[in-house]
C-alpha positions in Angstrom: -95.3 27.2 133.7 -98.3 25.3 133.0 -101.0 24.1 136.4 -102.8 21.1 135.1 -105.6 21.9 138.0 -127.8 35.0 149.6 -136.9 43.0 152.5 -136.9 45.4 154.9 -138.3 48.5 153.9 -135.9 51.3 154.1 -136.8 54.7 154.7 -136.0 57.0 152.0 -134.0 59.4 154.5 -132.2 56.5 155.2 -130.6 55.8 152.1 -127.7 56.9 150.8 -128.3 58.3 147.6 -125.7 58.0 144.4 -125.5 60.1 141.3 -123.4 58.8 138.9 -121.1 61.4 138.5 -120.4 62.9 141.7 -117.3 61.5 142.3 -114.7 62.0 139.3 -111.6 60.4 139.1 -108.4 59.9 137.2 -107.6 56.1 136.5 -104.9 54.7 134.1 -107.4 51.7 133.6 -109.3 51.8 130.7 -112.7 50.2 130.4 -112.5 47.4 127.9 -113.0 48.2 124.3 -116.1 47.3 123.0 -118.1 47.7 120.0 -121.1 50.5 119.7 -123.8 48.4 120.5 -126.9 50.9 120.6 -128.9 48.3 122.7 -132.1 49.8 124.3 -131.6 50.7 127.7 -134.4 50.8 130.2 -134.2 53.0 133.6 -135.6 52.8 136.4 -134.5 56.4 138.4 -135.4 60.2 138.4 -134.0 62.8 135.5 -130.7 63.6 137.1 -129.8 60.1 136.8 -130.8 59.2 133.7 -128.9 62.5 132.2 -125.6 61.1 134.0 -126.5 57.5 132.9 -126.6 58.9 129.2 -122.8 60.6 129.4 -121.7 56.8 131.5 -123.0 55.0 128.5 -122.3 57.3 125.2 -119.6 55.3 123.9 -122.1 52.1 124.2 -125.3 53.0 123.2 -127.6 56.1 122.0 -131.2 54.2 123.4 -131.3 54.9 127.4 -134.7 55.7 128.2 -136.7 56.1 131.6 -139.5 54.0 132.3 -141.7 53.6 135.5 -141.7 50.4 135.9 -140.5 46.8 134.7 -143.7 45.9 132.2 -141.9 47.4 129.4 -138.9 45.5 129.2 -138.3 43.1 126.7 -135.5 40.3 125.6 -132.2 42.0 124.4 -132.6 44.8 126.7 -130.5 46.0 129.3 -132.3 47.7 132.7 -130.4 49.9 135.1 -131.9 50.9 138.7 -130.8 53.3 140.8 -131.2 51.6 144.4 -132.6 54.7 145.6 -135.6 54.8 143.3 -136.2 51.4 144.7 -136.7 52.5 148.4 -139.2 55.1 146.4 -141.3 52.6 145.5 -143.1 49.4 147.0 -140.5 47.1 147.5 -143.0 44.0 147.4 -143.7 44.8 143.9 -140.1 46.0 143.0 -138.8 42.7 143.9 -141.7 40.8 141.9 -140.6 42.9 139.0 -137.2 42.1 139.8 -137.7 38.3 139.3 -139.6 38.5 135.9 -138.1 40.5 134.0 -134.7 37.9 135.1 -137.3 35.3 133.8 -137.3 37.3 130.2 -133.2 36.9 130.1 -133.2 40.3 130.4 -129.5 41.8 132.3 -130.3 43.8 135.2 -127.7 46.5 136.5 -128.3 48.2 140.0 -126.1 51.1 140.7 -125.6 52.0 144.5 -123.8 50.8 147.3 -126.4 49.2 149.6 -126.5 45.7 148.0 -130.3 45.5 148.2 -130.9 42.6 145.9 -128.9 40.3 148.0 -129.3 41.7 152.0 -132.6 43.7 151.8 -134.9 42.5 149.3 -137.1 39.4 149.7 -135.8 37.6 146.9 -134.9 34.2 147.4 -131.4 32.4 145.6 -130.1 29.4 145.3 -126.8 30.9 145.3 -125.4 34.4 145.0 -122.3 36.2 145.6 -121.4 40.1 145.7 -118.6 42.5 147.0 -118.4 44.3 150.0 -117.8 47.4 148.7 -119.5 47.3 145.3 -121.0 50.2 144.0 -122.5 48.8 140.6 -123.5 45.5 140.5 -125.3 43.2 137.5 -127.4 39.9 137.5 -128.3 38.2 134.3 -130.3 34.7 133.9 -129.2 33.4 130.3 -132.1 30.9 128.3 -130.1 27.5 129.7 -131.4 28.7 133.2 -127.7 29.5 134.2 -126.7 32.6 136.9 -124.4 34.9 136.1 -123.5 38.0 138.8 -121.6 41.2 138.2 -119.9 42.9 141.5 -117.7 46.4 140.6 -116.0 48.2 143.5 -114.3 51.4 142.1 -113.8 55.3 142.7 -115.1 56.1 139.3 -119.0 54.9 139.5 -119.4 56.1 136.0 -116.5 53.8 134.2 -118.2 50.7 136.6 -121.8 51.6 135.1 -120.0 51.4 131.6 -118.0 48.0 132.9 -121.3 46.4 133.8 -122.8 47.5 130.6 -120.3 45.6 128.7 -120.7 42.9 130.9 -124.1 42.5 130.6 -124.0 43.6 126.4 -121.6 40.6 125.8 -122.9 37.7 128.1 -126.8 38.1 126.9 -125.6 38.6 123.2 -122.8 35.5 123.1 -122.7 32.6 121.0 -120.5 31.1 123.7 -121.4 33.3 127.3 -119.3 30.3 129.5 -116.0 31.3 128.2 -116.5 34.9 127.8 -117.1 35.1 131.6 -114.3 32.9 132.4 -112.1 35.4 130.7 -114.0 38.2 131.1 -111.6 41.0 133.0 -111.1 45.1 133.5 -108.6 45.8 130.5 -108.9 42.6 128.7 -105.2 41.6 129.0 -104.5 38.3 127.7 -102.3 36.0 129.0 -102.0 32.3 128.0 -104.2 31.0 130.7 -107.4 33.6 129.9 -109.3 30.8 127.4 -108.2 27.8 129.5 -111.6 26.5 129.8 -112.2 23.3 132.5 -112.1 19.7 130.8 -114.0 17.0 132.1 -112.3 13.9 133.2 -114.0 11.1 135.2 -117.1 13.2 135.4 -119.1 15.9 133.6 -119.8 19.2 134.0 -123.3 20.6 133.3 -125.8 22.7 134.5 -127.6 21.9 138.2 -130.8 20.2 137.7 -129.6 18.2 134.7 -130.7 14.9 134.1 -127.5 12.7 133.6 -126.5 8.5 133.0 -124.4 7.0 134.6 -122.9 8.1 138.2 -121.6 11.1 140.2 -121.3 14.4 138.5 -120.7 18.0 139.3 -123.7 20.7 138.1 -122.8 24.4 137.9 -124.8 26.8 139.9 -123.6 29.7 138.7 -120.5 31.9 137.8 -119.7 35.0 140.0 -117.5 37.9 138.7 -116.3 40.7 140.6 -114.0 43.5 139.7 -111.6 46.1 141.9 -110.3 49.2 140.2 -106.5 50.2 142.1 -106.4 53.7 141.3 -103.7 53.6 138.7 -102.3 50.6 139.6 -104.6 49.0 137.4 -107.4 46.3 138.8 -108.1 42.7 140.3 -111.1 40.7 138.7 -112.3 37.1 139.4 -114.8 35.1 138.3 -115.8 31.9 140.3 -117.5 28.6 139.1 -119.9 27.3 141.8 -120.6 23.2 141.5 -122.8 20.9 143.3 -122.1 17.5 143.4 -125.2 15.2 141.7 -126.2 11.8 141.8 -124.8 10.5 144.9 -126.5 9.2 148.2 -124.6 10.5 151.2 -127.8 11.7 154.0 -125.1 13.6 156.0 -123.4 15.9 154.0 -123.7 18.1 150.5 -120.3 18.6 148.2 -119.9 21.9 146.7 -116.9 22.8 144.4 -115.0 25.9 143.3 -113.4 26.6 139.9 -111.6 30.5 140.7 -110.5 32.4 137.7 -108.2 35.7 139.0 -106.5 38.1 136.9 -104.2 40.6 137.9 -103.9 43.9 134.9 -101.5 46.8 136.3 -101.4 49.6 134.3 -98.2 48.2 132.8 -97.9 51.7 130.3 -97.6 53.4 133.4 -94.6 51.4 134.3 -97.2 49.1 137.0 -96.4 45.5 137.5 -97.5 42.6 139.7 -95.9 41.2 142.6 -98.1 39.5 144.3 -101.7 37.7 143.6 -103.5 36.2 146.6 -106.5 34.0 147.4 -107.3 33.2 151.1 -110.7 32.1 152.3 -112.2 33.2 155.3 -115.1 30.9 156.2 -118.2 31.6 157.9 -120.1 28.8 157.9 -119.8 26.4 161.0 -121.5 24.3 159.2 -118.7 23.9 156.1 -115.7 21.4 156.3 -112.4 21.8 153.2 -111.9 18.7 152.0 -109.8 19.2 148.8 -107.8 22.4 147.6 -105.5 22.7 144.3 -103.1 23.3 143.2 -100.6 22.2 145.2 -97.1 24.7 145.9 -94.8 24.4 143.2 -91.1 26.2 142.2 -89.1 26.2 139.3 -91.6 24.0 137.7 -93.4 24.4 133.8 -96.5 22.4 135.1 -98.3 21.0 138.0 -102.5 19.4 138.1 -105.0 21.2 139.3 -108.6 19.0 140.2 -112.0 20.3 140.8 -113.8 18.0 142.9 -111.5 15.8 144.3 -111.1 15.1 148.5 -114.8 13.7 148.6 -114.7 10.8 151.4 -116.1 7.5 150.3 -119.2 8.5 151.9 -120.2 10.5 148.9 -120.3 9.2 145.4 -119.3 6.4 144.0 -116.8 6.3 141.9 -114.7 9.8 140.9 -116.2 12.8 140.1 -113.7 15.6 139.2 -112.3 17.8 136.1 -108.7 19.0 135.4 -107.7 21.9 133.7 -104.3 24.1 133.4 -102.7 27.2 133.3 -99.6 28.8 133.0 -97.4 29.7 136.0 -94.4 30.8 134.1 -92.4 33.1 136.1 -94.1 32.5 139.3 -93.8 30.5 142.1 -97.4 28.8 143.7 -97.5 28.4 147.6 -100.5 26.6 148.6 -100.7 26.7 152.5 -104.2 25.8 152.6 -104.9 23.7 155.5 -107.7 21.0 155.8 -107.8 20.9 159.6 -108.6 24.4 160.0 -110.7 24.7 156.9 -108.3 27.4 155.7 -107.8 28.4 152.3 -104.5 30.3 151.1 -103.2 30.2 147.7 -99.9 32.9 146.7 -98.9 33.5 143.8 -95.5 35.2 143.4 -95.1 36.8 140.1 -92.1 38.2 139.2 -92.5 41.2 138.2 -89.4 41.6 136.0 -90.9 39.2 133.7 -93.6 39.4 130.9 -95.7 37.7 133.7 -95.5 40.6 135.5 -97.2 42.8 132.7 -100.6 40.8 133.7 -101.2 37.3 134.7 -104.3 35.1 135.8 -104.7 31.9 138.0 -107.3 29.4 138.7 -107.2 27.4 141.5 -109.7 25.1 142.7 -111.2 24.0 146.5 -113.7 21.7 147.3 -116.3 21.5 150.4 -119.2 19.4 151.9 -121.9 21.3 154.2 -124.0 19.4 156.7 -127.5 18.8 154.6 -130.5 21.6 155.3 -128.1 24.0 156.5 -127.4 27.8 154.9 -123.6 27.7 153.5 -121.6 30.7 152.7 -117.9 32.3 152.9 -116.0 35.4 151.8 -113.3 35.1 149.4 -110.4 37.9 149.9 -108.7 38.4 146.5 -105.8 40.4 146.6 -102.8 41.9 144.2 -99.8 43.8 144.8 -98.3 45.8 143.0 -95.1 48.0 142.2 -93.7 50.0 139.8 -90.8 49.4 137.5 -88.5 52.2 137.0 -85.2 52.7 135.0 -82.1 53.0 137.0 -79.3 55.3 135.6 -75.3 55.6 136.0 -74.7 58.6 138.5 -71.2 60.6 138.3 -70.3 62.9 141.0 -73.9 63.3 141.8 -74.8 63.8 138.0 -77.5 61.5 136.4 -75.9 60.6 133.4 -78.3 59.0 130.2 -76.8 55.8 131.0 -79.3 53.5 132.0 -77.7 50.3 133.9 -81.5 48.3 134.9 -84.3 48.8 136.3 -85.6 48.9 139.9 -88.8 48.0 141.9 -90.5 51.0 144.0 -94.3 51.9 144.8 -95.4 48.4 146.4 -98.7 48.7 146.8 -101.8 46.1 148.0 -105.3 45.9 147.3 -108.1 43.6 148.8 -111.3 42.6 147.4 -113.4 40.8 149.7 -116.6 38.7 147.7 -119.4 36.4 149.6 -120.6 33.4 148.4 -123.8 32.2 149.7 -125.5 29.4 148.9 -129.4 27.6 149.8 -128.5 24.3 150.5 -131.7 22.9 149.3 -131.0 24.5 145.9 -132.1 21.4 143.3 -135.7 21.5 145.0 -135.7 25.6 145.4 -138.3 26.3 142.7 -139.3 29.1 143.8 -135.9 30.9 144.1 -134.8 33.7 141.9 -133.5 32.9 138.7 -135.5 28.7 139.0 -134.0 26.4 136.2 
């Protein structure tokens, strides 16, 4: 089926500290392949660290180095920090060092579990999202001014430092960065939706800031990935586009749009399959009102439309601002039970798991929202999967298991929750002095 469619200074003693390797465990989800890149590495930590960053990071590069600060760093490097050697340190300067070495469209990867560049540090953003539970995280500022954020929640910190390597190692080194994060994913399945890139129609999309003819038009703010490891399940990964609406006179209300990319990869060699992929939104903003989600539910259908920007009162823009894309839903049935009056988001996607669909599969649905002017906006996302396990069923004589196989059977039904918040400064075109200015 096709859909057409945000410092205190902590204590040291207070902070939990994280070696890389201390926790080991056994996943049937690979990292993705990627070449030997041998990029020089810059970190930012004590010995111990930096000997377990080494073993993360053998496959990727030979060049990791510790440094003692960020003057060092230069373009088409990568720098890791451990959060803990942060709280060492003055966090006024750490946070200055922070921003310019961004400004040098240099990756940054921060591995430990207290978030600190988005709830502790005094950095300002215009937008920025991360994971609850994320215990390596990555930002990265490319040369067009554009964000790009990295959340990984896993058991094994040492594959997510390796994830977030990748990350970082393909985005800053692409020819084309925009679609390798829109299809950027834990085991790099691909389905026939993972290069479905937005097209415009009745409006453009280009970066925030932009100076454009003409009328209404939606600028990107950034794109937000996060990833969830499941064991041996497999994982859940997303990536969301973040618009604000541009050249329009309405002196109540900002529009801000959502493009969501989510793929589901079980470990399908281990038998894993997907049931179930889930999007529901749980806003926190009392200042935020839905005015447009797609698609809409659909069954035994090849196609249905999916719009970005669309639901925006004729108090916004004038004219239509809005972009259509697609993607396959073969195989799956689409309830949308998204609800406009109480700002509720829920999008299901019911993948049959018997089906090749079921071996991995990715969605993209859109919403649309407008947030009283001069006001703070921001919500949490819960992404979830299920999934199950297919299993060969076998003729049984007189209690005997005979080598006759007569299907297969669906056991081991198992979700997982990811939940990433989106925060955005509503004043974000005149926010020079945020982190990561364009």
């Amino acid at each position: 089926m096709t859909i057409v469619v945000a410092t205190m200074l902590i204590a040291l003693s207070a902070t939990t500290l994280m070696n890389i390797s201390e926790i080991e465990y056994n996943s049937a989800v690979p990292v993705e392949e990627r070449e030997f890149s041998d990029r020089n590495t810059i970190v930012l930590s004590d010995d111990a660290f930096l000997s377990d960053l080494k073993d993360s990071l053998v496959d990727h590069t030979s060049k990791v180095d510790a440094t003692s600060g960020f003057s060092s760093a230069r373009l088409g490097d990568i720098v890791v920090i451990d959060e803990s050697w942060i709280y060492q340190n003055n966090t006024e300067l750490v946070d200055e060092g922070i921003i310019e070495t961004a400004k040098k469209n240099v990756p940054l990867i921060f591995v430990g579990e207290s978030s600190y560049l988005f709830k502790e540090s005094d950095i300002s953003f215009r937008s920025s999202g991360y994971s609850d539970n994320e215990v390596v995280y990555a930002v990265y500022r490319n040369a067009d001014g554009i964000n790009f954020f990295l959340s990984v929640e896993s058991e094994d910190v040492s594959s997510a430092v390796a994830m977030a390597y990748s990350w970082a190692d393909v985005l800053s080194s692409s020819d084309d960065p925009y679609n390798d994060v829109r299809t950027f994913s834990w085991m790099k399945s691909e389905t026939e939706s993972n290069s479905r890139a937005p097209e415009s129609a009745g409006g453009h999309l280009s970066p925030l800031g932009a100076s454009q003819p003409g009328g209404a038009y939606w600028g990107l703010l950034d794109y937000k990935t996060s990833v969830k490891t499941c064991g041996s399940y497999g994982a859940i990964s997303q990536t969301t586009e973040a618009y604000k609406l541009q050249n329009f006179s309405d002196t109540q209300y900002d529009c801000y749009s959502f493009h969501y990319y989510q793929f589901g990869e079980p470990a399908s060699s281990n038998g894993y399959r997907i049931a179930d992929i889930h999007l529901d939104g749980a806003y926190l903003s009392p200042y935020m009102t839905l005015v447009n989600h797609s698609p809409t539910s659909t069954s035994g259908a090849s196609s249905v439309g999916v719009s970005l920007g669309m639901g925006v009162t004729a108090t916004g823009p004038s004219g239509s601002a809005s972009a259509t894309w697609s993607y396959s839903i073969s195989d799956v049935v689409l309830t949308n039970q998204s609800k406009l009056s109480t700002n509720t988001v829920d999008f299901w996607h019911d993948v049959n798991e018997s089906k090749t669909v079921g071996k991995g599969y990715s969605t993209q649905p859109s919403t649309t929202v407008k947030v009283l002017k001069s006001s703070s906006y921001m919500h949490c996302d819960i992404h979830s999967i299920q999934f199950c396990k297919e299993i060969p069923v076998y003729l049984t004589i007189n209690g005997v298991v005979t080598p006759i196989k007569l299907g297969t059977d669906y056991v081991d039904f198992q979700t997982y929750s990811m939940y990433y918040t989106i925060q955005i400064n509503n004043d974000v075109v005149n926010g020079s002095n945020m982190f990561f200015p364009y």
